[in-house]
N, CA, C and O of each residue as an XYZ file, in Angstrom:
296
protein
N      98.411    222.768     26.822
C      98.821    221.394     26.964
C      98.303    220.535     25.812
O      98.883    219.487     25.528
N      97.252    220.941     25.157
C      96.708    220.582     24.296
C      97.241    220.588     22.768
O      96.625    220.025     21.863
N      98.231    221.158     22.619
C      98.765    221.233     21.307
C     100.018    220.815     21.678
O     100.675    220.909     20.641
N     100.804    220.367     22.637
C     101.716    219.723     23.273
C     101.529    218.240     23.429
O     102.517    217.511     23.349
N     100.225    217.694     23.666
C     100.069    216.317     23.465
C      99.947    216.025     22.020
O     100.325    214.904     21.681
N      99.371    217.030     20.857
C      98.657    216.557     19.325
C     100.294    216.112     19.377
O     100.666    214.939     19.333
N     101.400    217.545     19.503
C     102.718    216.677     18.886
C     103.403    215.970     19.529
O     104.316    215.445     18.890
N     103.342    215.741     20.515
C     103.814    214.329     21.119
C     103.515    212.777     19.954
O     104.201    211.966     19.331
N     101.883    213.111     20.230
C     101.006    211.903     19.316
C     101.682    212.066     18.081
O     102.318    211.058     17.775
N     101.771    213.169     17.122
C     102.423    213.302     15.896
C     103.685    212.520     15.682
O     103.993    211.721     14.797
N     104.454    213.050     16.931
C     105.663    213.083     16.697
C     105.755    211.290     16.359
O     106.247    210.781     15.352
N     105.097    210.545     17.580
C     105.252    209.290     17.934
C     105.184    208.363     16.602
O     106.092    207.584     16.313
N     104.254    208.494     15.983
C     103.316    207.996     14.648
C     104.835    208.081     13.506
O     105.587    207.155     13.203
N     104.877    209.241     13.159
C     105.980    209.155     12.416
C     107.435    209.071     13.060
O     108.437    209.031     12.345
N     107.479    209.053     14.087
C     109.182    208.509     14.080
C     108.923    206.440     14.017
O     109.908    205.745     13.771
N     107.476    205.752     14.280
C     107.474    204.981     14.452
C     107.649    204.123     12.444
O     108.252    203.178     11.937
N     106.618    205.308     11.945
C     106.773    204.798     10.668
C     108.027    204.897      9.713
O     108.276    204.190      8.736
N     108.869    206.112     10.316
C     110.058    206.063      9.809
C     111.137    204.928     10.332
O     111.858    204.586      9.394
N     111.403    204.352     11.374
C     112.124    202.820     11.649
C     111.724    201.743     11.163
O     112.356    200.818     10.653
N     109.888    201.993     11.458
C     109.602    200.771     10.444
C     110.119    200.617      9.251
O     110.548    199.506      8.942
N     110.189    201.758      8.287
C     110.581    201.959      7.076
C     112.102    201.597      6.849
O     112.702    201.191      5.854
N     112.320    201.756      7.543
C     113.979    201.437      7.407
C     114.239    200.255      7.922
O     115.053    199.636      7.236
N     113.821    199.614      8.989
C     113.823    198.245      9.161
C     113.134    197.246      7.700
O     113.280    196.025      7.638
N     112.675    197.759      7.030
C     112.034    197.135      5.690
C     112.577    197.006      4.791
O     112.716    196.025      4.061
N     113.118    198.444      4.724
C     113.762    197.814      3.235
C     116.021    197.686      3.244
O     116.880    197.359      2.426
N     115.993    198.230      4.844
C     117.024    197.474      5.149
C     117.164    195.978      4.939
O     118.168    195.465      4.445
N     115.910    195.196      5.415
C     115.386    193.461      5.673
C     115.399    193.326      3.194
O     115.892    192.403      2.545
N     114.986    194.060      2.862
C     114.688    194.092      1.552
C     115.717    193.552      0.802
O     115.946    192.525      0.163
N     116.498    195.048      1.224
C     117.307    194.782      0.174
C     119.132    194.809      1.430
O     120.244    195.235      1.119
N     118.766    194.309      2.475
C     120.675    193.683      2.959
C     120.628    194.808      3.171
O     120.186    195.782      2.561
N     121.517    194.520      4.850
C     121.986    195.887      5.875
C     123.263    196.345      4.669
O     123.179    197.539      4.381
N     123.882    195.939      4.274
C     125.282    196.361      3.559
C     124.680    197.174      2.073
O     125.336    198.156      1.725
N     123.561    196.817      1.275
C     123.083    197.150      0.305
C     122.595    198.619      0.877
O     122.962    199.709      0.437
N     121.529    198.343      2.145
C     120.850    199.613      2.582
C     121.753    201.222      3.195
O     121.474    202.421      3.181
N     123.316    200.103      3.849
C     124.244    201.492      4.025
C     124.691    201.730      2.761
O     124.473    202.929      2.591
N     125.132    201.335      1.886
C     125.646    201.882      0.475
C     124.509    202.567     -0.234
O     124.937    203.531     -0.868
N     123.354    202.423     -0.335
C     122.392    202.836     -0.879
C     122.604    204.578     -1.138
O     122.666    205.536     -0.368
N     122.664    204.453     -2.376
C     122.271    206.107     -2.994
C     121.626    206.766     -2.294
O     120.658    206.147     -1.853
N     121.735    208.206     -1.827
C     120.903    208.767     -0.867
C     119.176    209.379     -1.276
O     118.175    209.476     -0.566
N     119.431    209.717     -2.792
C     118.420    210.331     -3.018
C     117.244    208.828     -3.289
O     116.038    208.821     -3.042
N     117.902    207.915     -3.738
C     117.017    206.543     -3.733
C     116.506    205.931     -2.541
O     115.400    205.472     -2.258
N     117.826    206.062     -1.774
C     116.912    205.851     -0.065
C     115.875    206.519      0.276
O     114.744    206.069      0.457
N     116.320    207.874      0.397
C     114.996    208.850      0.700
C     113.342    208.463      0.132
O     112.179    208.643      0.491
N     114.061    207.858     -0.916
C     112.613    207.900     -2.752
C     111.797    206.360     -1.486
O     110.818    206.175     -0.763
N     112.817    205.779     -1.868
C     112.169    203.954     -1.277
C     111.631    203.988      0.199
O     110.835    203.277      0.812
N     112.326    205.018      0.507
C     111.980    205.021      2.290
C     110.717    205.892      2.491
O     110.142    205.906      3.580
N     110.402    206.425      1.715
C     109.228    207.607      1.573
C     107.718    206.739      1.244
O     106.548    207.051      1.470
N     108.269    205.656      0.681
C     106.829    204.913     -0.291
C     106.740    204.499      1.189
O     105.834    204.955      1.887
N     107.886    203.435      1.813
C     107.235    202.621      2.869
C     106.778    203.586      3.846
O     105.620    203.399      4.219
N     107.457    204.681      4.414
C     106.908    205.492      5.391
C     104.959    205.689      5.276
O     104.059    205.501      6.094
N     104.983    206.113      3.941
C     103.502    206.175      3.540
C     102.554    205.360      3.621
O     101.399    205.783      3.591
N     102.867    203.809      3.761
C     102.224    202.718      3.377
C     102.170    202.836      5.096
O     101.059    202.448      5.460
N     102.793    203.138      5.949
C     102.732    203.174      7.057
C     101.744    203.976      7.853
O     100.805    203.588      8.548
N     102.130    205.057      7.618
C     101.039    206.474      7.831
C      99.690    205.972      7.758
O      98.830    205.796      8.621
N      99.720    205.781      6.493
C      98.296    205.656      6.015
C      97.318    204.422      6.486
O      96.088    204.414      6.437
N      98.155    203.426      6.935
C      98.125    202.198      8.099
C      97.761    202.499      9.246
O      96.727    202.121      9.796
N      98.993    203.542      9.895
C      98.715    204.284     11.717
C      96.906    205.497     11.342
O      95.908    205.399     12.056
N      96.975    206.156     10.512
C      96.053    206.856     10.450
C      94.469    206.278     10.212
O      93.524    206.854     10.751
N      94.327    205.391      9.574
C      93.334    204.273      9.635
C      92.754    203.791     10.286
O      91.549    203.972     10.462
N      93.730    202.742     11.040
C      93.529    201.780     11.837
C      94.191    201.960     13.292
O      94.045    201.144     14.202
N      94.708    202.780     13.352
C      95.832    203.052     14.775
C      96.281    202.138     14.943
O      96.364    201.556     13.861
N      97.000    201.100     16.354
C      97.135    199.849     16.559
C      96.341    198.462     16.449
O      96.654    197.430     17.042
N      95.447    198.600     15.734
C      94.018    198.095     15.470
C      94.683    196.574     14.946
O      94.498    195.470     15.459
N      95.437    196.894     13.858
C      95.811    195.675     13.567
C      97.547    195.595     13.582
O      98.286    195.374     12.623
N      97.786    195.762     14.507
C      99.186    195.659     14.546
C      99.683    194.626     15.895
O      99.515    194.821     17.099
N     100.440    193.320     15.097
C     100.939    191.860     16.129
C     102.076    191.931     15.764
O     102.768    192.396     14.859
N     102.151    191.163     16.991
C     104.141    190.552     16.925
C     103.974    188.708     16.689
O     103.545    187.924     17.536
N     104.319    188.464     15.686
C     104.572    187.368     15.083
C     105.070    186.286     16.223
O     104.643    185.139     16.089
N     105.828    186.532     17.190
C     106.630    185.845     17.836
C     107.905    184.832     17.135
O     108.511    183.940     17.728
N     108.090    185.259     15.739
C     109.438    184.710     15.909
C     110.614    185.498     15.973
O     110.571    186.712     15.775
N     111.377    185.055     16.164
C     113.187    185.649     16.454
C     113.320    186.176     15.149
O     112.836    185.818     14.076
N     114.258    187.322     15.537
C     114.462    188.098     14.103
C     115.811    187.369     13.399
O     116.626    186.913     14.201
N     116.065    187.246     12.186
C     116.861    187.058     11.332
C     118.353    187.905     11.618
O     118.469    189.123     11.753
N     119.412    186.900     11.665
C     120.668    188.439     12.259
C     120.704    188.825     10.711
O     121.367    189.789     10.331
């Protein structure tokens, strides 16, 4: 059960940093820019933020992570 929860926890961490990541630089650079986006450049740009993420969740866990409370931008 024990190596069944590590990847649960694994799994969680990075599917969380991968939406974040894409919610970012979707917000970056325009939902219409981010679907046209070159694939191997997406991957490249989406990889930095994923990391900046990781290395955020692995740190600090939820330590410093808030919700702003404002409404998102359509």
């Amino acid at each position: 059960m024990e190596k069944l929860d590590e990847f649960v926890d694994d799994s969680f961490w990075h599917e969380l940093s991968v939406r974040l990541a894409e919610r970012d630089l979707a917000k970056e650079v325009g939902e219409d820019a981010f679907e046209e986006m070159d694939g191997e450049e997406r991957i490249q740009r989406l990889g930095e933020i994923e990391d900046k993420y990781t290395q955020e969740f692995f740190e600090f866990g939820i330590d410093r992570v808030t919700i702003d409370g404002k409404k998102p931008r359509p």
